[in-house]
C-alpha positions as a printed NumPy array, in Angstrom:
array([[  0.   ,   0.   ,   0.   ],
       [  0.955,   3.846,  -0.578],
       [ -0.155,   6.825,   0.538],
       [ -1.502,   7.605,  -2.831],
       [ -3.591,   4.646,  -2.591],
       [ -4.971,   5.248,   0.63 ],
       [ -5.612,   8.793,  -0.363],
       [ -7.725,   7.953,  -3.161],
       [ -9.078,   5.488,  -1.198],
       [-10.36 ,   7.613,   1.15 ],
       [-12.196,   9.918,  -1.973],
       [-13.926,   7.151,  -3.295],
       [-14.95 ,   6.379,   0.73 ],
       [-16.134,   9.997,   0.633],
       [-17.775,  10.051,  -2.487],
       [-19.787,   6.518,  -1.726],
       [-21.059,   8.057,   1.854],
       [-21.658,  11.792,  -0.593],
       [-18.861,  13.827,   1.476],
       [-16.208,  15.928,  -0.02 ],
       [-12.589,  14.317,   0.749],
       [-11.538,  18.081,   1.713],
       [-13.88 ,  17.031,   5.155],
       [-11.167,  14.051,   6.371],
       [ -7.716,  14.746,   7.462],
       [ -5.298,  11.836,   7.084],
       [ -3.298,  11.298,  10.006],
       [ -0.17 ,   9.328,   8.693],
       [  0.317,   7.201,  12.387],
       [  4.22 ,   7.11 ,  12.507],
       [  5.014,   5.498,  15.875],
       [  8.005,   2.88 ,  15.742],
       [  8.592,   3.682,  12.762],
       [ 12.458,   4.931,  10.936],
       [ 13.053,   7.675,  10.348],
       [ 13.982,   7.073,   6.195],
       [ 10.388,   5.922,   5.867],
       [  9.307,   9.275,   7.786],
       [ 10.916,  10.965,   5.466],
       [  9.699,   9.247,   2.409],
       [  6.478,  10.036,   3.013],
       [  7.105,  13.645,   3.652],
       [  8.826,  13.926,   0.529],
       [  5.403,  13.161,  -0.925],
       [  4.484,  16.004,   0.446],
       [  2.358,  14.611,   3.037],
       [  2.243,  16.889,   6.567],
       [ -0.133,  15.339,   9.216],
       [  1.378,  12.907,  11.428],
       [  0.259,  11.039,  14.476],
       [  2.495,   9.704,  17.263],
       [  1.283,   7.148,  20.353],
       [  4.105,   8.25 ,  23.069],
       [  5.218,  11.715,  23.302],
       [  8.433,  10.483,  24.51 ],
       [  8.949,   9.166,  20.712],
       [  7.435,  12.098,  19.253],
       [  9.768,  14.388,  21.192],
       [ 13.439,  12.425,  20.135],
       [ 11.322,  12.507,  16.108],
       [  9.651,  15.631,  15.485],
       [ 11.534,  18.856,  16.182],
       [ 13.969,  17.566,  13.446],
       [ 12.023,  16.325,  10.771],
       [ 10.271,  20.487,  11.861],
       [ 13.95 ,  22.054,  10.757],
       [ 14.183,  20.351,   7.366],
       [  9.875,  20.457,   6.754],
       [  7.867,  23.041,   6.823],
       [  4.392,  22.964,   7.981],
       [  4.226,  19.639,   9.806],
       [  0.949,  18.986,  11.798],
       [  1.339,  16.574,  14.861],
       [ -1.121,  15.029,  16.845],
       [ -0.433,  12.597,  19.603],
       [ -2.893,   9.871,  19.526],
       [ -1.814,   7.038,  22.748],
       [ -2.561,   7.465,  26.275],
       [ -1.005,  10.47 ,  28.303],
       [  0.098,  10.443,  31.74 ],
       [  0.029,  13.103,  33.8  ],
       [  3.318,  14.255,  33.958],
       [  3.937,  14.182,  29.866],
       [  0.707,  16.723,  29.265],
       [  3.35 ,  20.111,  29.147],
       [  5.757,  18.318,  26.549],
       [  2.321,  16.946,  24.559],
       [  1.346,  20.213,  24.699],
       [  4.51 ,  21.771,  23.642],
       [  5.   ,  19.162,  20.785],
       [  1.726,  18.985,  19.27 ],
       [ -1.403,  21.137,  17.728],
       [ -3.778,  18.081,  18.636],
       [ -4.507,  15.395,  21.444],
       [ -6.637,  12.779,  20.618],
       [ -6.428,  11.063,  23.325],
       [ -8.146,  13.136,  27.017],
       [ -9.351,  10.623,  28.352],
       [-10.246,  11.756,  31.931],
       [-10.765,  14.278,  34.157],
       [ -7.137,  14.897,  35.609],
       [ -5.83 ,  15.128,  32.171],
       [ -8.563,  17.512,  31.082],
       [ -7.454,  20.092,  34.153],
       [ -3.803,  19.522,  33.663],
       [ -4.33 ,  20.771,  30.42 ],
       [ -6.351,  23.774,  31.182],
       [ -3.838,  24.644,  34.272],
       [ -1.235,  24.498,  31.714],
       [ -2.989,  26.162,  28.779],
       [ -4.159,  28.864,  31.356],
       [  0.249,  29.378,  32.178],
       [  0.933,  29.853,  28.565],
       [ -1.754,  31.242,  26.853],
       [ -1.622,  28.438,  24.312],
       [ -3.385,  24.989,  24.021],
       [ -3.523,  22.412,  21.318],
       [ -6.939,  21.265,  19.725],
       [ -8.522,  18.362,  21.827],
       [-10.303,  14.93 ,  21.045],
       [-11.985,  13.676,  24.042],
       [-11.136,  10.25 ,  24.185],
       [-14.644,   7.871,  24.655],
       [-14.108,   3.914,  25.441],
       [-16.902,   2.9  ,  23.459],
       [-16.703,  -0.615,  24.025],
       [-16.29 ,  -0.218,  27.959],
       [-13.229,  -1.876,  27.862],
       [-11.569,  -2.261,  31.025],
       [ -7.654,  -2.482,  29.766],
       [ -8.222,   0.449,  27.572],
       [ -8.449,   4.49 ,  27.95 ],
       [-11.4  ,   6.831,  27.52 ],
       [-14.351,   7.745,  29.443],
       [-17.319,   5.69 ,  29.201],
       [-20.514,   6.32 ,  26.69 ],
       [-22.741,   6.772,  29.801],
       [-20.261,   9.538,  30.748],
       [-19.298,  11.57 ,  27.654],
       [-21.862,  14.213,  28.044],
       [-20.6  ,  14.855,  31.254],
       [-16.996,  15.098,  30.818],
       [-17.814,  17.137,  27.282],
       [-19.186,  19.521,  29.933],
       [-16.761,  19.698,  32.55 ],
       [-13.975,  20.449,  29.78 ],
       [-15.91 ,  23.02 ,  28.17 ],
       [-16.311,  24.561,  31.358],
       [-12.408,  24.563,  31.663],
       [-12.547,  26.368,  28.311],
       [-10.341,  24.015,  26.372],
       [-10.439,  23.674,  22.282],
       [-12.958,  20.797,  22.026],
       [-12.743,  19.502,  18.639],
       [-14.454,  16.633,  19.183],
       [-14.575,  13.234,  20.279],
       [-12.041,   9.71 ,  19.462],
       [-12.434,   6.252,  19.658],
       [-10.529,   2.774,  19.102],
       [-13.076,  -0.156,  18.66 ],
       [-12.81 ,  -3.824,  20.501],
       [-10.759,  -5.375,  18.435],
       [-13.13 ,  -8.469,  18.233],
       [-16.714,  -5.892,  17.825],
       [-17.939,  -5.042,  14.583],
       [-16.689,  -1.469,  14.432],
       [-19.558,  -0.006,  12.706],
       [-21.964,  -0.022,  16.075],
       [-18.74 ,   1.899,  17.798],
       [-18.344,   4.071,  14.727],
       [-22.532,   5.428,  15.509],
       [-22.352,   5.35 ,  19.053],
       [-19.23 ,   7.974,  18.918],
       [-20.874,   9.636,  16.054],
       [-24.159,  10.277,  17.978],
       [-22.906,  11.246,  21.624],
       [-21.144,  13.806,  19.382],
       [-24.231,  15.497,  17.728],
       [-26.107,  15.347,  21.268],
       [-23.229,  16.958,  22.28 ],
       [-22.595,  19.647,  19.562],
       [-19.088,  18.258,  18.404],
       [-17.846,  17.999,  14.501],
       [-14.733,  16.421,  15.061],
       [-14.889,  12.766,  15.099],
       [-11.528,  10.657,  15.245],
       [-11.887,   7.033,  14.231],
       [-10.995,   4.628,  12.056],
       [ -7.873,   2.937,  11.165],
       [ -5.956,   0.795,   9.197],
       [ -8.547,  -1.881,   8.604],
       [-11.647,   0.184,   9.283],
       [-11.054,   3.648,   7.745],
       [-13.462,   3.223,   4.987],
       [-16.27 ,   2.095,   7.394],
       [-15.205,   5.015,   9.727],
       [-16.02 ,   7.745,   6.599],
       [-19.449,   6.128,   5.996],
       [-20.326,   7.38 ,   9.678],
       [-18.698,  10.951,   9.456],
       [-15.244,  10.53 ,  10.245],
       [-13.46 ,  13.741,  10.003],
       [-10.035,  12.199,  11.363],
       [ -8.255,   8.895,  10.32 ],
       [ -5.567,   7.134,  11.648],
       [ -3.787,   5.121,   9.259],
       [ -0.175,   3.707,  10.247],
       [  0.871,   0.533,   8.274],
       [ -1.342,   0.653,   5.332],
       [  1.157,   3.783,   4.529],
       [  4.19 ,   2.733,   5.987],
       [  4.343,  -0.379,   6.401],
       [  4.632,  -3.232,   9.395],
       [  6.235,  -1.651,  11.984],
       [  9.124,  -2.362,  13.689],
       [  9.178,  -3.436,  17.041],
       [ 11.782,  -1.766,  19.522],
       [ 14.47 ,  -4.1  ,  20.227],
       [ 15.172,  -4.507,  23.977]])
């Protein structure tokens, strides 16, 4: 697979649900991955890239920043707590508040330096217990409470059980978003990207269908 062929992927995706392809940003998910295939893809001219761990993002990005212009990040995985500033001072989205500490250690920090990425709130749709997010029941709570903090809500992300038909996921995020007011709807991924589209995705997060299989830290 290419980027080209997951690009026009996506427009014939967007064009079968009757969206315009301008409405989906492709987030080109480059965690564990070299930096030579990085670059490759940026030579194609391609800008928005997602990251899981900031500590990766943060030994990666400010480089590939000097020799690239306009290079959008947005960190995707799980923060902890005491990451947020660097996330913050890396990236122009989060995908990935997923709870209510996070939320205010973003708005104490946003309030300190007057800036603040763009923010996905992150909703565990399946109720997992191993993973991140909030739960469905409640979304329209936390939406509140971070609103109330005044942070950038762009919207709202989701990963699907791997084992769950993703679709149901894809229309449960979808409609605690409307309620809710929200546009921005992260999901979708390698496998499920097209799917995703078909229920308003406005974000996708495609990793090895661009880059490959990645390659697993040694050690």
């Amino acid at each position: 697979m290419s980027l080209s062929e997951i690009r026009t992927r996506i427009a014939k995706a967007c064009d079968e649900a009757g969206r315009d392809a301008s409405e989906v940003t492709l987030i080109a998910v480059s965690k564990v991955q070299p930096d030579d295939r990085v670059r490759a893809v940026l030579d194609e001219g391609h800008r928005v890239f997602g990251e899981n761990r900031v500590q990766e993002a943060a030994g990666k990005w400010p480089g590939f920043r000097e020799a690239y212009d306009g290079i959008e990040l947005h960190i995707i995985g799980p923060l902890q707590s005491n990451k947020v500033r660097q996330a913050m001072e890396l990236a122009q989205y989060i995908h990935s508040v997923d709870r209510p500490k996070i939320a205010h250690a973003i708005a104490r920090i946003a309030d300190e330096t007057g800036a603040c990425p763009r923010l996905f709130l992150q909703v565990n749709t399946g109720e997992e217990p191993q993973k991140a997010g909030i739960l469905p029941g409640e979304a329209d709570a936390f939406v509140k409470e971070c609103r109330d903090l005044s942070l950038p809500v762009e919207g709202l992300m989701c990963i699907p059980p791997v084992e769950e038909e993703a679709s149901l996921h894809f229309a449960l995020l979808a409609k605690i978003a409307e309620r809710n007011g929200l546009t921005g709807l992260s999901m979708g991924m390698s496998g499920d990207f097209e799917k995703a589209i078909s229920f308003g995705a406005t974000h996708v997060r495609v990793g090895s269908a661009i880059f490959g299989a990645r390659e697993t830290p040694a050690g």
